[in-house]
Each structure stands twice: as structure tokens, then as C-alpha cells.
N, C-alpha and C positions, 0 to 999 in steps of 0.2 A: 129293807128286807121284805117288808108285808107288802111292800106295791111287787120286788120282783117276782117272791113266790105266788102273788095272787095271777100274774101277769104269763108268765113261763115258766112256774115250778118250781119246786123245793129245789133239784137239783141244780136246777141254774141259779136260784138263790144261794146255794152252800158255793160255788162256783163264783160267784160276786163274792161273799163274804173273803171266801181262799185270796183271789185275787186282794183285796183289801189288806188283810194281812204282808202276802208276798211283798207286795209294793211299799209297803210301810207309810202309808197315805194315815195321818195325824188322824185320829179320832177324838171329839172334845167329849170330855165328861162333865154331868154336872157337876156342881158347888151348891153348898146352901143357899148361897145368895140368889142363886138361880131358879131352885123351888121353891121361895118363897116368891120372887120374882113372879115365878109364874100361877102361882096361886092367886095374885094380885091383878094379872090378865086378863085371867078366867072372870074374877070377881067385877071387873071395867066392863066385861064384852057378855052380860048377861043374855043378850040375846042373837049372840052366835054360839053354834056350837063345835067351839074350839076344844079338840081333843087334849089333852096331857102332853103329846107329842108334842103340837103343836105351841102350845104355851111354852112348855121346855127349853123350842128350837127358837121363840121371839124372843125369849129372856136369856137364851146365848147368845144369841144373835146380837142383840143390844150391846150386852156387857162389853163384846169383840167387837164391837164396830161393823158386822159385818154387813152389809145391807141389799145382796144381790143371794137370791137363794135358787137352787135348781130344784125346783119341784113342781108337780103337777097339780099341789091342794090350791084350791083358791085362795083359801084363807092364810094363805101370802099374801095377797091382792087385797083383803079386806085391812087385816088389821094393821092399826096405825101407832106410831109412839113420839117418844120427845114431848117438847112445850104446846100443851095445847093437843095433843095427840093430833098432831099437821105430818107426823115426815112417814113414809111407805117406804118398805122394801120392794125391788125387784125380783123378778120372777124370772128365770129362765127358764125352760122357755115361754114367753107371755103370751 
């Protein structure tokens, strides 16, 4: 929502949101497990600075398995997890 409104506007951000609704396109909520998750992030990546968002979205991410994310922050590309913090998410677009 803060990239569309920064990007084209409140109204075509309410315009995205309506559509998201309409469609009934799942939206994940956090879990405890998640903010504490991502406090645990933040606390590994002292010297990036990784937003709230962003912590939130690795430690859903994680839990879901999901490992391909559409977004234009880098810090998809940075940050790492699993053993060893070795395995990266994908970016679309890279």
C-alpha cells in the first residue's frame, strides 16, 4: 500500500486495496511466533536496516515456506536464513 500510494496515489492505492478485497486474494496475518521471529531478525542483522515490515514478511515467509517474494526492497536480496544462514529468497522482479 505505501509503495502504491507513494508511487500513483491514495486513490489508486484504495483502488488496489478494493480490488484485493473483491478478488478475495488470502491475506496472511501475523502469529506470535512471527513477532517474536522477527524481533530475532532484526537482533542477527544489526547492521542492516531492516524495517518491521520487513522482518514480519522473512518470518512469514519462513514459517510458509515461501521463498520467492514480489517486491522491489532489496532487502529481499540481502537477507539470508536456514542452517548457517546459507539459503535466500527470490525476488521478483530481480
Amino acid at each position: 500500500m505505501a509503495l502504491v500510494t507513494a508511487h500513483l496515489g491514495r486513490s489508486a492505492a484504495r483502488t488496489f486495496w478494493g480490488t484485493l478485497r473483491e478478488t478475495r486474494i488470502p491475506l496472511l496475518t501475523l502469529e506470535p511466533i512471527d513477532l517474536e521471529a522477527a524481533w530475532h531478525i532484526g537482533q542477527a542483522f544489526p547492521d542492516q536496516d531492516f524495517s518491521f515490515v520487513d522482518c514480519t514478511s522473512f518470518a512469514v515467509m519462513e514459517r510458509l515456506g515461501i521463498h520467492l517474494a514480489f517486491s522491489f526492497d532489496t532487502h529481499f536480496l540481502v537477507y539470508r536464513f536456514g542452517p548457517n544462514r546459507q539459503k535466500a529468497f527470490r525476488r521478483f522482479p530481480s
